[in-house]
N, C-alpha and C positions, 0 to 999 in steps of 0.2 A: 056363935060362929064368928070367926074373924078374919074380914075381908083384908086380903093383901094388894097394898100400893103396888100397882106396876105404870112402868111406860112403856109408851109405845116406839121402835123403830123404824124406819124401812130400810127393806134394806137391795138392792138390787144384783141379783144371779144372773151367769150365764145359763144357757137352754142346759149345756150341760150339768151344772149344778141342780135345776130346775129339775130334769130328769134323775138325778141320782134321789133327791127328795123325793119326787113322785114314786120311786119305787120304791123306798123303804118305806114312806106312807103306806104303799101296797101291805106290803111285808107287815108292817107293826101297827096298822091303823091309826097311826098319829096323822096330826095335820103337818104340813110342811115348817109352819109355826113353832109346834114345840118340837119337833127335831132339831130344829136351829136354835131352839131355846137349851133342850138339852147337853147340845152337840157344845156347847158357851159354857155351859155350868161344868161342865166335864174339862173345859180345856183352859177355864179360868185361873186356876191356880199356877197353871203353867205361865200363861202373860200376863199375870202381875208377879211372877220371880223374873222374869225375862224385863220388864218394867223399872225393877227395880235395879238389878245387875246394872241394866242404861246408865238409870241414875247416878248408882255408884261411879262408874265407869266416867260419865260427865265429871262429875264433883272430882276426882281424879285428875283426870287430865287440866280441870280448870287451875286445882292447886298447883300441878307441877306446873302450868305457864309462869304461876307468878311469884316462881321461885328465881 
């Protein structure tokens, strides 16, 4: 069996958020935890292309200055 490296975040909700978790914990019996863990894995590939675009985006406009 192979233990997976993790760290730890905190991370701070509003009551509203706090409530939306509480109830699909209801719903799906997860802790508030891996919702938030899931809801990241799911939305990760999207903010690291959005990440990168930036990037691009930056390194762009730096060359056109110093043209």
């Amino acid at each position: 069996m192979q233990i997976q490296e993790r760290n730890r975040i905190s991370l701070d909700v509003s009551e509203v958020v706090a409530s939306h978790l509480d109830h699909i914990g209801v719903v799906t019996g997860q802790t508030r935890s891996a919702i938030v863990a899931s809801a990241l894995l799911d939305a990760l590939p999207d903010y690291l292309a959005r990440a990168d675009a930036l990037k691009k985006r930056h390194s762009e406009l730096s060359q056109a200055k110093k043209k």
